[in-house]
C-alpha positions, 0 to 999 in steps of 0.5 A: 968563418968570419965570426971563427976569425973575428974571435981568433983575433980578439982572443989571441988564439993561433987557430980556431976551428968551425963545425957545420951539420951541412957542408962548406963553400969553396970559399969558406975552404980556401979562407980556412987554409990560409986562417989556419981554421978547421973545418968539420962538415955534417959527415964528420958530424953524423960519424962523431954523433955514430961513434958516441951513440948506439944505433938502436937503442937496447930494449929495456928490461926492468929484471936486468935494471932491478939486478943494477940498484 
């Protein structure tokens, strides 16, 4: 959080934002209100990585690549 602020400042940038794999301190939360600073935790994480990429991967088939040269 105090990094994301510090380069707030020194960039002249109007908010800033701070993705985490875990999850935020009470704290953390309250400074990000009042910093206008979002807060993405690792359960918007782990749905973002869901929504881009299978949650099995197909199983390979070299008639179907051969088909897509």
């Amino acid at each position: 959080m105090q990094e994301v602020l510090g380069a707030i400042k020194f960039y002249g940038c109007t908010a800033g934002m701070v993705v985490t794999n875990s999850t935020f301190t009470d704290a953390a939360r309250e400074l990000a209100r009042k910093a206008q600073v979002a807060l993405f935790d690792g359960k918007w994480l782990e749905e973002q990585i869901l929504k881009l990429f299978p949650p099995q991967i197909p199983e390979f088939n070299w008639d179907e690549y051969n088909r897509r040269k």
